[in-house]
C-alpha positions, 0 to 999 in steps of 0.5 A, spaced: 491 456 558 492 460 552 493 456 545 496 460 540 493 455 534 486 457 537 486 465 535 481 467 532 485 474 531 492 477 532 494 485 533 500 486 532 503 493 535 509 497 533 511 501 538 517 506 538 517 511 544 510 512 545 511 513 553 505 518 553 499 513 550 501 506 552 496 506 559 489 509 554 492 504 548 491 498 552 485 500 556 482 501 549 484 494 547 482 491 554 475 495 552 474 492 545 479 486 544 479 482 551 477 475 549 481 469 549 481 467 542 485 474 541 493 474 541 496 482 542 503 482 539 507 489 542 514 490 537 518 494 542 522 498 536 528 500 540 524 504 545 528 509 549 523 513 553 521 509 558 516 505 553 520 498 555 519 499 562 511 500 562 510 494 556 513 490 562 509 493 566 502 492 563 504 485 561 505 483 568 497 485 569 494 478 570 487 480 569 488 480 561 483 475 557 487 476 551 494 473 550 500 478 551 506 477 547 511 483 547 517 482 542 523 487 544 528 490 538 534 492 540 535 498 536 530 503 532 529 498 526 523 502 524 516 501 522 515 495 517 521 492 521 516 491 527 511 489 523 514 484 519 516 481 526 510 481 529 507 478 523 512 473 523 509 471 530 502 471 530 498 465 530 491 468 529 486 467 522 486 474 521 492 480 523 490 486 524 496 492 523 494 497 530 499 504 530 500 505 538 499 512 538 492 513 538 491 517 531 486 511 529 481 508 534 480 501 537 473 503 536 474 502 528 479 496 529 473 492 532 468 495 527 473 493 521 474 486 525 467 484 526 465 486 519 471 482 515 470 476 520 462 475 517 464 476 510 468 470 509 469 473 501 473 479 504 479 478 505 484 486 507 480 492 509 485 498 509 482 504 513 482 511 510 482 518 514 479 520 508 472 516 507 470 518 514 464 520 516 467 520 523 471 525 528 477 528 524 482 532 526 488 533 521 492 540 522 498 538 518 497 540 511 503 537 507 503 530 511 495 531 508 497 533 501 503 527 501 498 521 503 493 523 497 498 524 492 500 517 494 494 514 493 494 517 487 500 515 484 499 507 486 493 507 484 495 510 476 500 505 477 496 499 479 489 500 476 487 501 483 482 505 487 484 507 493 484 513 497 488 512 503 494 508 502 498 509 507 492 508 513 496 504 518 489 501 521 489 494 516 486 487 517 489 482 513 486 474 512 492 470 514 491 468 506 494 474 503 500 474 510 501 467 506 502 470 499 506 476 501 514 477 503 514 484 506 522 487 506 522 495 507 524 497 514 521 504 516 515 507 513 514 505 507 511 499 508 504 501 507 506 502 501 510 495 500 504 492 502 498 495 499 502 493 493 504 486 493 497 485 496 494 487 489 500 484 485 497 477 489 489 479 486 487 480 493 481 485 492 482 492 498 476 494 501 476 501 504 472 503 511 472 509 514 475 510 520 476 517 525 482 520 525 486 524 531 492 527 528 498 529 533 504 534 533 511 533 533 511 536 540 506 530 542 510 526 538 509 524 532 515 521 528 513 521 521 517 527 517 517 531 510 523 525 509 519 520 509 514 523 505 520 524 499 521 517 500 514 514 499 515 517 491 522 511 491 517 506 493 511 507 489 517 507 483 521 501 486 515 497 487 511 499 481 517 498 475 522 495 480 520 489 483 516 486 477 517 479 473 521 479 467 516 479 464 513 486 465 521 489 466 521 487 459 514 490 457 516 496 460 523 497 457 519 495 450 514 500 450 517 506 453 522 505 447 517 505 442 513 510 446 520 515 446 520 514 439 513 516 437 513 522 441 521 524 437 516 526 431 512 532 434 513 539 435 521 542 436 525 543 440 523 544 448 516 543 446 518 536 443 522 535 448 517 535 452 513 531 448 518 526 448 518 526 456 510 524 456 510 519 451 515 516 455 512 517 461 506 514 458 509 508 455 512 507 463 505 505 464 503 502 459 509 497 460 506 496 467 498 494 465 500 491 458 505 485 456 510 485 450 504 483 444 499 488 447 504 494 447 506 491 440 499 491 437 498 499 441 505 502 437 503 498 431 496 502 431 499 508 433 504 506 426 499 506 421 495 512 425 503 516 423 501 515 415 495 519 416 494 526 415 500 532 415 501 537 421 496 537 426 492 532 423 498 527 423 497 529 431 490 527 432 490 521 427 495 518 432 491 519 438 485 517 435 490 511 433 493 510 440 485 509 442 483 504 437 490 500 439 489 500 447 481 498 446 483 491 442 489 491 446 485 490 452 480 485 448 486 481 447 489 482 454 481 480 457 481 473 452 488 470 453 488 471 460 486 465 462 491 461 457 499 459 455 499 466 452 497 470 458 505 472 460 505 475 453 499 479 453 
C-alpha cells in the first residue's frame, strides 16, 4: 500500500491534448522513476483530444511501483494552473516540475533527481537547453531568440545568472514550495517561479539537459503570444509584486534619475537621454533601497558642479560610479541590521 507522507519525490505532469506522446512518456517514467517512494501527479488541464481517456487507461495498469495520481480540470486553465494544482497535491521531500511533450528527457530528470538527492545543500535545479552538451534539436528560431532575451532581461533585473528561464524541467526542495505562492495561470509561470525563488534567497543551479523541439503540427502549444506576454511578467514580477519598501525606491530613484538626465543634451537627444537615465533608475530602485539610491543621486549631484559641457558629462559618470560602489558598501555592512530595509 502506497503512503503518501513517505515519498521521496513528487513528478508532477501538466498535460493538455498530448494524445500522441502519453504511451512513450509513461514508458520512460516506468524506465526512469518506478519505485515505490515516487508519487506521479497527471494534471489533465481540459484535455479534449482523447488524452483523458488514455490517463485513465494508463492509470488502471496495476504493474506500476510509483503512485499514480490523476488530477482532471474541467476547462483549459493553463499551464501554471495545473502546476500549481498538482503542487497543491504533492507529498514528496522533492517536486520535480515534467512537460508531457517530451521535448525534455526523462533520462535528465533523473540525472537532476539523483544529484539534488546527494547535495543536501542544493535546493532547485532548473534545466537549460542551452548549457547542453547533449543532442539538441531546435528549428523555431524566434521561440529560441525570445527565451534568451528573457533569460536576459530576468537576470539584469535580479542580479542573476541564468541562461534558460523558461526550461519547463525543474526540481525544487519542498522548502522552496513552502516559501512560494505561485499565481499566474499559463506560461508565465516559469518566470512567476524563477522570480519568487530568487526573492526567497534560494540559489538556482543550471544543469544541461537535451532538448527535442516539436512543431505546431506535432502539437506544440506555445505561441508568439505567449512570447510578447512573457515581457509583462518580467515587469509585473520585477517592479510590481514588490514590498513597499522597494516600490518606493523605485519611484525615488527613477525620479531623481529623470531629473539628472533633463540636464543633458537637447531636444530629441536629451529626450532620450532622459528615457536611459530613467530606465536606469528603474533598476537602481530594484537592487538599492531609499538611503543607498539617496547616497548614489547625491554623488551624482556634487559630480554636476564640476567641470562645463562635456566635462559636466563625464564627472557625472565618474560620480555615479564613486556613488554605487559606497552604496553597495553601505548595502553589504546593514544587511544583516534594523536598517537593512532602508538601505
Amino acid at each position: 500500500m502506497h503512503q503518501e507522507n513517505s515519498k521521496v519525490l513528487s513528478i508532477v505532469i501538466p498535460v493538455f491534448n498530448e494524445i500522441n506522446f502519453l504511451n512513450k512518456l509513461f514508458d520512460q517514467i516506468e524506465t526512469y522513476f518506478n519505485k515505490e517512494n515516487i508519487e506521479i501527479i497527471v494534471v489533465d488541464d481540459g484535455s479534449t483530444d482523447g488524452s483523458s481517456n488514455l490517463l485513465n487507461e494508463l492509470k488502471k495498469k496495476n504493474h506500476y511501483k510509483f503512485l499514480f495520481k490523476l488530477i482532471k480540470l474541467d476547462v483549459n486553465y493553463g499551464k501554471g494552473k495545473a502546476i500549481q494544482t498538482g503542487i497543491k497535491n504533492s507529498h514528496g521531500e522533492y517536486i520535480l516540475l515534467q512537460d508531457a511533450d517530451l521535448e525534455l528527457d526523462i533520462k535528465d530528470a533523473k540525472e537532476m533527481f539523483d544529484m539534488i538527492k546527494k547535495n543536501k545543500d542544493i535546493k532547485c535545479i532548473f534545466g537549460s537547453r542551452y548549457l547542453s552538451g547533449k543532442l539538441k534539436k531546435n528549428n523555431y528560431f524566434f521561440n529560441n531568440l525570445v527565451g534568451k532575451i528573457n533569460s536576459l532581461i530576468f537576470n539584469i533585473f535580479f542580479s542573476q545568472s541564468l541562461s534558460d528561464v523558461h526550461c519547463g524541467l525543474k526540481i525544487l526542495h519542498r522548502s522552496v514550495i513552502e516559501k512560494i505562492k505561485l499565481s499566474v495561470n499559463d506560461f508565465g509561470i516559469e518566470i512567476d517561479l524563477a522570480s519568487q525563488i530568487v526573492r526567497n534567497n534560494f540559489f538556482i543551479y543550471e544543469y544541461g539537459v537535451s532538448y527535442f523541439f516539436r512543431s505546431k503540427a506535432q502539437g506544440k502549444k506555445i505561441t508568439w503570444i505567449d512570447g510578447l506576454k512573457s515581457f509583462y511578467y518580467l515587469i509585473k514580477v520585477r517592479f510590481f509584486d514588490n514590498s513597499y519598501s522597494t516600490n518606493i525606491s523605485i519611484l525615488c530613484s527613477s525620479i531623481y534619475m529623470t531629473y539628472v538626465g533633463s540636464f543633458f543634451g537637447m531636444g530629441l537627444g536629451n529626450t532620450l537621454i532622459i528615457i536611459i537615465f530613467a530606465i536606469i533608475g528603474l533598476i537602481l530602485g530594484i537592487h538599492f533601497k531609499v538611503l543607498s539610491s539617496t547616497i548614489i543621486f547625491l554623488f551624482m549631484y556634487i559630480g554636476s558642479l564640476f567641470g562645463q559641457g562635456n566635462g559636466t558629462i563625464l564627472s557625472v559618470i565618474l560620480f555615479f560610479f564613486l556613488g554605487l560602489f559606497f552604496a553597495n558598501k553601505l548595502k553589504k555592512y546593514f544587511l544583516k541590521s534594523s536598517f537593512n530595509n532602508y538601505f
